[in-house]
ZAKOLGU-819179 format. One record per residue (C-alpha): residue in three letters; x, y, z. Coordinates in steps of 0.25 Angstrom, whole numbers. Example, Ala and Ser with C-alpha at 12.3 -4.5 7.8 and 13.67 -1.06 7.14 Angstrom:
2
@rest ALA&px 49&py -18&pz 31
@rest SER&px 55&py -4&pz 29
This chain:
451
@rest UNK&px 319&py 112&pz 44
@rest UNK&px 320&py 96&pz 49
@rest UNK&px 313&py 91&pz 60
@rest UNK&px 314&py 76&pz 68
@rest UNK&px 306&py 71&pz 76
@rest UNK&px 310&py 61&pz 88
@rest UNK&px 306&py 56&pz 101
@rest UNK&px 293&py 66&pz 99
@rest UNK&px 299&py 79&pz 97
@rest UNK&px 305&py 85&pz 82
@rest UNK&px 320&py 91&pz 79
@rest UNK&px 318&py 101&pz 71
@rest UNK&px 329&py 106&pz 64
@rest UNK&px 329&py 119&pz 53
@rest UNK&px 338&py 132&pz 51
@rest UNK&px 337&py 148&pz 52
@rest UNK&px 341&py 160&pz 53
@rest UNK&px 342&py 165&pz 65
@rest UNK&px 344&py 156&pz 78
@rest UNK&px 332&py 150&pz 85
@rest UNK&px 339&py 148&pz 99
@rest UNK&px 340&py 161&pz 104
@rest UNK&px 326&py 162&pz 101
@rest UNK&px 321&py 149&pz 108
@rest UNK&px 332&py 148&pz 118
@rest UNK&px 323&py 152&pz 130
@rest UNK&px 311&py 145&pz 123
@rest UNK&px 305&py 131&pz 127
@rest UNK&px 305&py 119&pz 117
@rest UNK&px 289&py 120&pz 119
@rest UNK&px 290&py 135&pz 118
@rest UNK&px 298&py 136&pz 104
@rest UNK&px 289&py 125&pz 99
@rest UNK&px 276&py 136&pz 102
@rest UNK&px 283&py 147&pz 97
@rest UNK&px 287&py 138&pz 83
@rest UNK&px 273&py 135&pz 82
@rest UNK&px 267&py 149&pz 84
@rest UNK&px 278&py 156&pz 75
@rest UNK&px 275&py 146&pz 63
@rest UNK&px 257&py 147&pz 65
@rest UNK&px 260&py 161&pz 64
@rest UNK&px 269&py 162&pz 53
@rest UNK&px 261&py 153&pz 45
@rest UNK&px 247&py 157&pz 48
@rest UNK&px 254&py 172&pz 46
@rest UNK&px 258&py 167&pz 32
@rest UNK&px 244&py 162&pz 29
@rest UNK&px 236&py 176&pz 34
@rest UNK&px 245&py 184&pz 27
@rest UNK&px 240&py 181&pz 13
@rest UNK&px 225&py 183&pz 17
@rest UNK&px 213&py 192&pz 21
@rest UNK&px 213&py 184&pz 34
@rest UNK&px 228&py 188&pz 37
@rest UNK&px 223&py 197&pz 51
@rest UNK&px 214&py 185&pz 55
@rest UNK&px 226&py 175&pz 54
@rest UNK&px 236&py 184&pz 62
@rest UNK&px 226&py 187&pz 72
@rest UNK&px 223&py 172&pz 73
@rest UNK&px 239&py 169&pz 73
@rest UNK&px 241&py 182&pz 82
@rest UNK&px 230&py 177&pz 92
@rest UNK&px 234&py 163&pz 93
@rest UNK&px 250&py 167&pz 93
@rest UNK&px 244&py 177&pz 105
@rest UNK&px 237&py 166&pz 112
@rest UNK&px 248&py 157&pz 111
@rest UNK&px 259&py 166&pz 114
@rest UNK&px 248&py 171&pz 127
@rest UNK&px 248&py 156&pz 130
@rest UNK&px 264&py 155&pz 130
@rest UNK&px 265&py 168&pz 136
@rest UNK&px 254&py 162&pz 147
@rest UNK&px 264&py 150&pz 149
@rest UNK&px 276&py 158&pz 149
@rest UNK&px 272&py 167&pz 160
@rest UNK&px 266&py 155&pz 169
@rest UNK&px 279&py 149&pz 166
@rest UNK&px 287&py 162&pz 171
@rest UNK&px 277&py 163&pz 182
@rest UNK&px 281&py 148&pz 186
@rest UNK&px 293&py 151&pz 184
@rest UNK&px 294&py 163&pz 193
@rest UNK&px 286&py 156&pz 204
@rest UNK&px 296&py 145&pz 204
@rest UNK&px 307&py 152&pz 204
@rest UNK&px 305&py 165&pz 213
@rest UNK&px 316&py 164&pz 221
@rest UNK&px 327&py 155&pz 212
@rest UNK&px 325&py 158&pz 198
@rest UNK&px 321&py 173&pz 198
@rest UNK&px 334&py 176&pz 187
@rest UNK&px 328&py 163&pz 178
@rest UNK&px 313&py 169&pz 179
@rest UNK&px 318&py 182&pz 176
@rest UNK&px 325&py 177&pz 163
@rest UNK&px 311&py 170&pz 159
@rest UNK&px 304&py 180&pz 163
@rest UNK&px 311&py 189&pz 153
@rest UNK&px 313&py 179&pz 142
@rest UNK&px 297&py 176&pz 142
@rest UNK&px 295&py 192&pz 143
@rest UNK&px 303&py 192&pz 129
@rest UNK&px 297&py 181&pz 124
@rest UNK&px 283&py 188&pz 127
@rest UNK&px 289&py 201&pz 120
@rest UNK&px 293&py 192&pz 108
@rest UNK&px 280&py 188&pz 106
@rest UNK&px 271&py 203&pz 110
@rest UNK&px 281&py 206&pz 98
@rest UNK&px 276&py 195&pz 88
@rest UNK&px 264&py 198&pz 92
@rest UNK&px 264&py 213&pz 91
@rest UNK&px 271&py 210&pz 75
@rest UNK&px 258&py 200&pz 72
@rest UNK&px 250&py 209&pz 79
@rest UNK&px 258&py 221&pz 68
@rest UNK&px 256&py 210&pz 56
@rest UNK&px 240&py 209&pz 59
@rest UNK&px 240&py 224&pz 57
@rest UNK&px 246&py 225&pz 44
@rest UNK&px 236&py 212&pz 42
@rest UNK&px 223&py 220&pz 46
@rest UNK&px 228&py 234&pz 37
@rest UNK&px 229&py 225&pz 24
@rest UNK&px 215&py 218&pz 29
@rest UNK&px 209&py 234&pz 30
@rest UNK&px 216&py 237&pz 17
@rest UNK&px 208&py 223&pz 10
@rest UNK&px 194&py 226&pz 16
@rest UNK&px 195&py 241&pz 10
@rest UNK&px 200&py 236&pz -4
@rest UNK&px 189&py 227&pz -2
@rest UNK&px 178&py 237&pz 4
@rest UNK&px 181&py 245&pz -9
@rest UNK&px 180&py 234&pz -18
@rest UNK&px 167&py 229&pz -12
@rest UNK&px 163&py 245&pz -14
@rest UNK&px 167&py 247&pz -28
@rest UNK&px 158&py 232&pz -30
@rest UNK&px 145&py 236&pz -26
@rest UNK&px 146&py 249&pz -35
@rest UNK&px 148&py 238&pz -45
@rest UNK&px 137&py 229&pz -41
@rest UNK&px 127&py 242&pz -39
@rest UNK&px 129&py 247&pz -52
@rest UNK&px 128&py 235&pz -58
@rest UNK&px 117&py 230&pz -49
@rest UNK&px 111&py 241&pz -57
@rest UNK&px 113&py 240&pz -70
@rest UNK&px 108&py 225&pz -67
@rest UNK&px 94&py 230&pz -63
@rest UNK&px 94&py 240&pz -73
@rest UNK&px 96&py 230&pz -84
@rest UNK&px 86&py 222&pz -76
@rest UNK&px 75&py 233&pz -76
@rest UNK&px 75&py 234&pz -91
@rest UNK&px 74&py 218&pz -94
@rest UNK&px 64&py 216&pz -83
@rest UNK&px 57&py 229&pz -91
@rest UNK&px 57&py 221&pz -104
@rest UNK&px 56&py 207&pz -101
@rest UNK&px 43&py 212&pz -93
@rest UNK&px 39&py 218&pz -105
@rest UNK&px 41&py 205&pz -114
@rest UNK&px 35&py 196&pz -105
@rest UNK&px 23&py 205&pz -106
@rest UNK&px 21&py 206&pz -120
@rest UNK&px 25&py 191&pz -121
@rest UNK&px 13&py 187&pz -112
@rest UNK&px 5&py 196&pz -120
@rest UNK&px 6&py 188&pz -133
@rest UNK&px 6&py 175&pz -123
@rest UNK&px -8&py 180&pz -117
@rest UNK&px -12&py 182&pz -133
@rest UNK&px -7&py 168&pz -138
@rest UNK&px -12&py 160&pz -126
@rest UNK&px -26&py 168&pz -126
@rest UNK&px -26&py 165&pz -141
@rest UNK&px -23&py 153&pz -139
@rest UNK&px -34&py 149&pz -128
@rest UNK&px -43&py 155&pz -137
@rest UNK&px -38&py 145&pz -148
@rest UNK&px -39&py 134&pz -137
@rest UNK&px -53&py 134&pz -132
@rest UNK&px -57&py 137&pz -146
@rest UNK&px -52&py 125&pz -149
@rest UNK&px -58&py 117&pz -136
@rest UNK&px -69&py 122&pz -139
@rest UNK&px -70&py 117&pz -151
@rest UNK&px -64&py 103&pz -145
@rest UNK&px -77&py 105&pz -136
@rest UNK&px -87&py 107&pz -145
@rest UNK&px -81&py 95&pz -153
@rest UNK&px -79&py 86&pz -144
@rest UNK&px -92&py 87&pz -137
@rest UNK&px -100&py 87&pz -151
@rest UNK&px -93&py 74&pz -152
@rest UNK&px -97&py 70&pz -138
@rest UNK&px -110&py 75&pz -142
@rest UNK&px -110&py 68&pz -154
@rest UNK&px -105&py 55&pz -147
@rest UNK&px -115&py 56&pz -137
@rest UNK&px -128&py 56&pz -145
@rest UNK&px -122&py 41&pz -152
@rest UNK&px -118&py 37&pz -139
@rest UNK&px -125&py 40&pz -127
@rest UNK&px -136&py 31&pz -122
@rest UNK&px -138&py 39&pz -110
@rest UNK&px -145&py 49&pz -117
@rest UNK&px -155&py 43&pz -123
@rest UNK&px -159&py 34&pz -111
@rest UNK&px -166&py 46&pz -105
@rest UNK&px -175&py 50&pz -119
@rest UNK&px -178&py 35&pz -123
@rest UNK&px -182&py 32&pz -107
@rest UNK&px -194&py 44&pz -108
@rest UNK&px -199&py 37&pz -122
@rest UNK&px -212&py 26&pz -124
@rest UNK&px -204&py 13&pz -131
@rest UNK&px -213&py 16&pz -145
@rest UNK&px -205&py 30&pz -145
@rest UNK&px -192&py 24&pz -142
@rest UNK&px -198&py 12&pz -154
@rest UNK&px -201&py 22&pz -162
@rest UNK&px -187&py 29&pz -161
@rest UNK&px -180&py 18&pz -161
@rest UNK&px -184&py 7&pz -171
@rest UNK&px -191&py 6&pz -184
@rest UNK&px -202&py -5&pz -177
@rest UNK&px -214&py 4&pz -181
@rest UNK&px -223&py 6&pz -171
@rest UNK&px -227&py -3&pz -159
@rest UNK&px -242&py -5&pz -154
@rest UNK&px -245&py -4&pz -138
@rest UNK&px -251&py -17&pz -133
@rest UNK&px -251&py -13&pz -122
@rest UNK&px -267&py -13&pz -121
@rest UNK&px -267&py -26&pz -128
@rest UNK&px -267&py -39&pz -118
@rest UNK&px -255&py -46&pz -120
@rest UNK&px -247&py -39&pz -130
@rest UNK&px -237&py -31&pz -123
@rest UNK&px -237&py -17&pz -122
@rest UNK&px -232&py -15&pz -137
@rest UNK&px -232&py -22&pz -151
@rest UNK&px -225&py -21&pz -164
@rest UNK&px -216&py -26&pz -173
@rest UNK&px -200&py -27&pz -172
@rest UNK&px -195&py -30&pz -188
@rest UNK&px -208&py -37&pz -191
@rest UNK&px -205&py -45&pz -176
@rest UNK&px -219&py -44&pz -171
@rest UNK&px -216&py -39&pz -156
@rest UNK&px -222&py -36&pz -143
@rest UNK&px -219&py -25&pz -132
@rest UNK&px -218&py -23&pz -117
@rest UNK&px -212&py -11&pz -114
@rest UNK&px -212&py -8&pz -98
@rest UNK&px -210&py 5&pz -91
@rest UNK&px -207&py 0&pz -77
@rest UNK&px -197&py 9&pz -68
@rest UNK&px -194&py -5&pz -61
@rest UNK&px -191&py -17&pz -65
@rest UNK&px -202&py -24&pz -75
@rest UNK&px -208&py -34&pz -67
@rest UNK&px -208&py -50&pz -72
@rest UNK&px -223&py -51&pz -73
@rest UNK&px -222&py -41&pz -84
@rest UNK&px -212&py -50&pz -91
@rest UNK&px -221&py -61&pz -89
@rest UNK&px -233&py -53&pz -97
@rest UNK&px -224&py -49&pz -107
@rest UNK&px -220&py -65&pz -111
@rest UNK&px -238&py -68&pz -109
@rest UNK&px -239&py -59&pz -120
@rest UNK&px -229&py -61&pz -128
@rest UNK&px -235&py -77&pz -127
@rest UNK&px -249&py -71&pz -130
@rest UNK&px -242&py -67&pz -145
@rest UNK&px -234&py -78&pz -151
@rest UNK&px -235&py -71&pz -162
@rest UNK&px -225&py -61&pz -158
@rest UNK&px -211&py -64&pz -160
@rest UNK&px -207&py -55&pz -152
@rest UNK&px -207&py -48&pz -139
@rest UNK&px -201&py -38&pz -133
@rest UNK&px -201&py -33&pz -115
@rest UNK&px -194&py -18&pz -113
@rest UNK&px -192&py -13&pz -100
@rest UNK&px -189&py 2&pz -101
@rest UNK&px -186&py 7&pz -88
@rest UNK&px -182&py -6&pz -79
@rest UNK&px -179&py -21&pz -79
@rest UNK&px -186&py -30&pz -82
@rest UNK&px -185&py -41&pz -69
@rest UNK&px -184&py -56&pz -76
@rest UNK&px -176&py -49&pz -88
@rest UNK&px -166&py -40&pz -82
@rest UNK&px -153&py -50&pz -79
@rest UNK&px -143&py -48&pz -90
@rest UNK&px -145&py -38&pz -101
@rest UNK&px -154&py -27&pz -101
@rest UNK&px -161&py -35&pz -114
@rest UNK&px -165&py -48&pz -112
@rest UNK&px -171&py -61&pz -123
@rest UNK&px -181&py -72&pz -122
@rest UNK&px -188&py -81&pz -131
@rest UNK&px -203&py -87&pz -129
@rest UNK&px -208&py -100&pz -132
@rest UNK&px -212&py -96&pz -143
@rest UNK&px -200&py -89&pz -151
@rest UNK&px -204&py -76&pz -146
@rest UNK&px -190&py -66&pz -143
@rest UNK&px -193&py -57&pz -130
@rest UNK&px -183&py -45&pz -127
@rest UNK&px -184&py -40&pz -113
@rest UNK&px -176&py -25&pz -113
@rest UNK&px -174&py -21&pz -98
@rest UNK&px -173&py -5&pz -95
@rest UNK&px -174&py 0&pz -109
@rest UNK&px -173&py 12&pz -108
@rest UNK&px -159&py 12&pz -102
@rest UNK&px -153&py 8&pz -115
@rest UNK&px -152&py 11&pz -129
@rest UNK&px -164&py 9&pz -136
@rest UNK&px -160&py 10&pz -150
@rest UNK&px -150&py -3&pz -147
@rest UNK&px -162&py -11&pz -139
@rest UNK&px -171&py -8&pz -150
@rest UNK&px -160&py -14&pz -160
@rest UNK&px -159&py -27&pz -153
@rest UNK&px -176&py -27&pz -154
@rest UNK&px -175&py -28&pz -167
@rest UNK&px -165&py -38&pz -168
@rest UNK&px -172&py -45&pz -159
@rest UNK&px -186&py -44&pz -167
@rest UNK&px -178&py -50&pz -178
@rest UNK&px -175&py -62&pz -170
@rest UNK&px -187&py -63&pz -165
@rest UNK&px -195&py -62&pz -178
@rest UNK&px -186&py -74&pz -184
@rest UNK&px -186&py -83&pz -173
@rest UNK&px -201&py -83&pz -171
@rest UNK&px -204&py -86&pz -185
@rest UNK&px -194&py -97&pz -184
@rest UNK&px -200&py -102&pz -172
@rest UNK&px -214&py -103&pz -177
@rest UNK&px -212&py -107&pz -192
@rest UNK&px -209&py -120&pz -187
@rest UNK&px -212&py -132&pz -197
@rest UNK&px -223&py -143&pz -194
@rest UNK&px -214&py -153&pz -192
@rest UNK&px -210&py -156&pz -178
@rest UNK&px -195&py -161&pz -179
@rest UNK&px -191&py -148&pz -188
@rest UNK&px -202&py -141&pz -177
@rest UNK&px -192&py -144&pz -166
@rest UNK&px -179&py -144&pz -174
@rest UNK&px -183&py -129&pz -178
@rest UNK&px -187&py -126&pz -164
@rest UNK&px -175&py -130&pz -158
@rest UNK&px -167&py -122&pz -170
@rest UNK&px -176&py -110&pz -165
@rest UNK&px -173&py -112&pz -150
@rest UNK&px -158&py -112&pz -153
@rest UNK&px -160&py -100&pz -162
@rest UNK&px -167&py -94&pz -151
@rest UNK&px -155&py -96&pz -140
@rest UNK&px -145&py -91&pz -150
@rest UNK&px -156&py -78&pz -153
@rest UNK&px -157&py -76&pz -138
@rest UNK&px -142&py -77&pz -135
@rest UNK&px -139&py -66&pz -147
@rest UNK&px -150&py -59&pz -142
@rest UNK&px -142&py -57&pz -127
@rest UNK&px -131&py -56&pz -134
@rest UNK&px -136&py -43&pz -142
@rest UNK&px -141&py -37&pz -128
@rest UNK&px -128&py -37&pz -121
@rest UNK&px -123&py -31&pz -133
@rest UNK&px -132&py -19&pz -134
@rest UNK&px -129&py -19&pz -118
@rest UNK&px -115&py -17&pz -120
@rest UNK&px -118&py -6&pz -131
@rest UNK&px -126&py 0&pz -121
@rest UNK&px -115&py -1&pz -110
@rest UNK&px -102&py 5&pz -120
@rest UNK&px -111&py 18&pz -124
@rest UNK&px -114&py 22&pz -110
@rest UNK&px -99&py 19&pz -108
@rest UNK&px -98&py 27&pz -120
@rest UNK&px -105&py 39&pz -116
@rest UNK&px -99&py 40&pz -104
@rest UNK&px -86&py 39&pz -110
@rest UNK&px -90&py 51&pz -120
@rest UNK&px -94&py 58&pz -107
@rest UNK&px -84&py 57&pz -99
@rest UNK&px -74&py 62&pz -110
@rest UNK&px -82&py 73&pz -113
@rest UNK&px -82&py 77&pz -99
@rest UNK&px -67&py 75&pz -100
@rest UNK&px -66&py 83&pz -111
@rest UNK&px -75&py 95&pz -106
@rest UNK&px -66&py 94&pz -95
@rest UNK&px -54&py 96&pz -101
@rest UNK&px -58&py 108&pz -110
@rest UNK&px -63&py 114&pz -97
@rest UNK&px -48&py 113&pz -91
@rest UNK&px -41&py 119&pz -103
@rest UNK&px -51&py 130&pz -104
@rest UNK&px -47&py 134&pz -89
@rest UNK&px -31&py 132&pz -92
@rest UNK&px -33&py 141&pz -102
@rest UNK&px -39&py 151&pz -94
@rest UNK&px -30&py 149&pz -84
@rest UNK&px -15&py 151&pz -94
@rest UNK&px -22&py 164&pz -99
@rest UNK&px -24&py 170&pz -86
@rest UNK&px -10&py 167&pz -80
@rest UNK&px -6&py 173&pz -93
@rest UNK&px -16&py 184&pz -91
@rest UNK&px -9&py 187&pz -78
@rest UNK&px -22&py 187&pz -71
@rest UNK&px -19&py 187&pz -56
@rest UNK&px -33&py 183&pz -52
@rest UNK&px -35&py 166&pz -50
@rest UNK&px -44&py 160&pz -60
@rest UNK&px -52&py 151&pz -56
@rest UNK&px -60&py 143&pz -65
@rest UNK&px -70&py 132&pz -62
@rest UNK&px -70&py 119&pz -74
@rest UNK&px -84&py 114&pz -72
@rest UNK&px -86&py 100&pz -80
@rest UNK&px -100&py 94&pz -82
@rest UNK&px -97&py 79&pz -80
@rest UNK&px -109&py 72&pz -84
@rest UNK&px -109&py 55&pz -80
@rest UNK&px -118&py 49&pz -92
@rest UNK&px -128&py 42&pz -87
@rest UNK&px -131&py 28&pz -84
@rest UNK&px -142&py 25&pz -89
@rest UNK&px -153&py 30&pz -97
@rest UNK&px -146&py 31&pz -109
@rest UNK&px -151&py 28&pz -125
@rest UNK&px -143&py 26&pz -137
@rest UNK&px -145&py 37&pz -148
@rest UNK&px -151&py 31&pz -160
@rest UNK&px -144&py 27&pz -172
């Protein structure tokens, strides 16, 4: 088949067999187009249903729109025969006769293609029947299938579920037993961390804490913390004796006097200012020492807690402000160095020769040794200070990580607990209540132990 197209219409151009005139001789150009276009839709959406489940659908989708478009035509036809009858009632009756009778052929033409569809939709709808049974038995003969093995399934299932409950049983049985044993084995050995590491606490704590100690030595009479502490011998009480302090003895062969207060406030300066009278009513005495044991004392407080001064006459004065808030053993260690000191500056100063130029040269020799004495002295005090300062940090060190540590054992005792009844299967909630003793060391108050 060819086709041209020119001046907006096609010439078309093809053979066949049998002659296309007499069957479009009474047909429009407009008319044949229509009928070309719904034979070829039909016959190519005939081809395409025929191969498929959907062939009934696809006919009566083409059977439908061929109807509706041959219902059109025929609408047009028949308004065009009317038309035509009205216009030509009394000229053209012969010529609306032959319409009439060619369009009422035409309609029978079509009524019969419609009525072979129509047949072929049939045949469509027996071989659709004829699927859906095949596939009705089909689906039948599955579900037997799926059933029985369905079955089979859950009866295989029913025996592996048996046994596998059975060995999960008997494996948590020898769980249960292990991890019992085994927590057994673990809080015998906390407890034995425990008891180790709180002897060593323990152990630590009787070198290191201060605190301790401040509460025993602060109930006790200096002589008995003397008599503890040191190898002076024992001291006299002058306390009866005017102008000689309220104790007496000797410090290293130092010759030494005593004032010891008791105040709860701080010790006034009047005190201080007896203590140097008396110490001037006994040039003899190298040495003289001022304790406070519960308070300040006013003039001697500013800087460290022990405190240095010479007297005109080469006598070395140690003032010891609250006492009893430190470690005794280390201020009677610096006493004794200082009686020392004392002792060899004081001879010194008062073996002087008679000679006034070597008098003077061996004074100023001693003042000099005195500053440097004195500077040393301080120097000495700062440093028991500081050691005083690092053993309370210490021992709240040693607290605080044996706090941590009780802590910790507390925690794994109850995660223990806990994994055994889980494992247990115990449907009740535990509850368990860690209580941790967390005890701050003190500030104050404390005393060295004694080495």
């Amino acid at each position: 088949m060819s086709e041209t197209f020119s001046d907006g219409t096609w010439s078309s151009t093809y053979t066949h067999p049998k002659s296309v005139q007499q069957i479009v001789k009474d047909i429009s150009p407009d008319e044949f187009c229509i009928i070309l276009s719904l034979a070829a839709n039909a016959l190519h959406n005939m081809n395409q249903s025929a191969s498929t489940m959907q062939y009934k659908e696809a006919i009566e989708k083409e059977v439908e729109s061929y109807t509706k478009a041959i219902t059109a035509q025929n609408k047009q036809l028949l308004e065009k025969l009317e038309a035509a009858r009205k216009a030509a009632v009394t000229e053209k009756e012969a010529a609306v006769d032959l319409l009439e009778s060619k369009y009422t052929k035409e309609i029978s033409s079509l009524k019969a293609q419609i009525d072979a569809l129509r047949a072929s939709l049939s045949i469509a709808e027996d071989g659709k029947q004829q699927i859906k049974d095949q596939f009705s038995e089909i689906s039948a003969k599955s579900d037997e299938v799926y059933k029985a093995s369905l079955a089979e399934i859950l009866k295989q299932k029913d025996t592996q579920y048996a046994s596998e409950l059975t060995r999960i049983d008997t494996m948590n049985k020898e769980r249960f037993s292990q991890t019992e044993a085994q927590h057994r084995e673990a809080m015998a050995t906390l407890k034995q961390v425990y008891v180790e590491q709180e002897s060593k606490l323990k152990s630590q704590l009787e070198k290191t804490l201060v605190s301790s100690e401040i509460g025993k030595h602060g109930e006790l009479e200096f002589e008995e913390l003397v008599e503890n502490y040191t190898r002076w011998g024992p001291l006299t009480n002058t306390s009866k004796i005017p102008h000689s302090g309220d104790l007496s003895g000797k410090i290293k062969g130092c010759s030494t006097l005593f004032e010891i207060k008791r105040y709860s406030t701080d010790v006034p300066t009047k005190e201080v200012d007896k203590f140097l009278r008396d110490m001037d009513e006994h040039p003899e005495v190298p040495y003289g020492i001022f304790i406070s044991q519960k308070s300040n004392i006013i003039s001697k407080k500013s800087g460290n807690f022990i405190q240095v001064a010479w007297t005109a006459r080469s006598q070395l004065l140690v003032y010891v402000n609250n006492f009893n808030m430190h470690s005794p053993q280390d201020i009677f260690t610096f006493l004794d160095i200082c009686a020392e000191i004392a002792l060899s500056m004081f001879k010194i100063s008062n073996e002087r020769p008679h000679e006034s130029d070597l008098s003077i040269s061996l004074q100023m020799r001693v003042d000099q040794a005195k500053s440097i004495v004195e500077c040393e002295v301080k120097r000495m005090a700062e440093f028991i200070n500081t050691i005083n300062l690092q053993k309370k940090s210490l021992v709240e060190t040693i607290t605080k990580h044996h706090t941590e540590n009780s802590l910790y054992m507390n925690q794994s005792k109850l995660s223990l607990k806990t994994m055994l009844d889980i494992l247990a299967g115990k449907s009740e909630e535990v509850e368990e209540v860690v209580t941790v003793d967390v005890t701050k060391p003190k500030k104050n108050k404390a005393k060295a132990p004694s080495n």
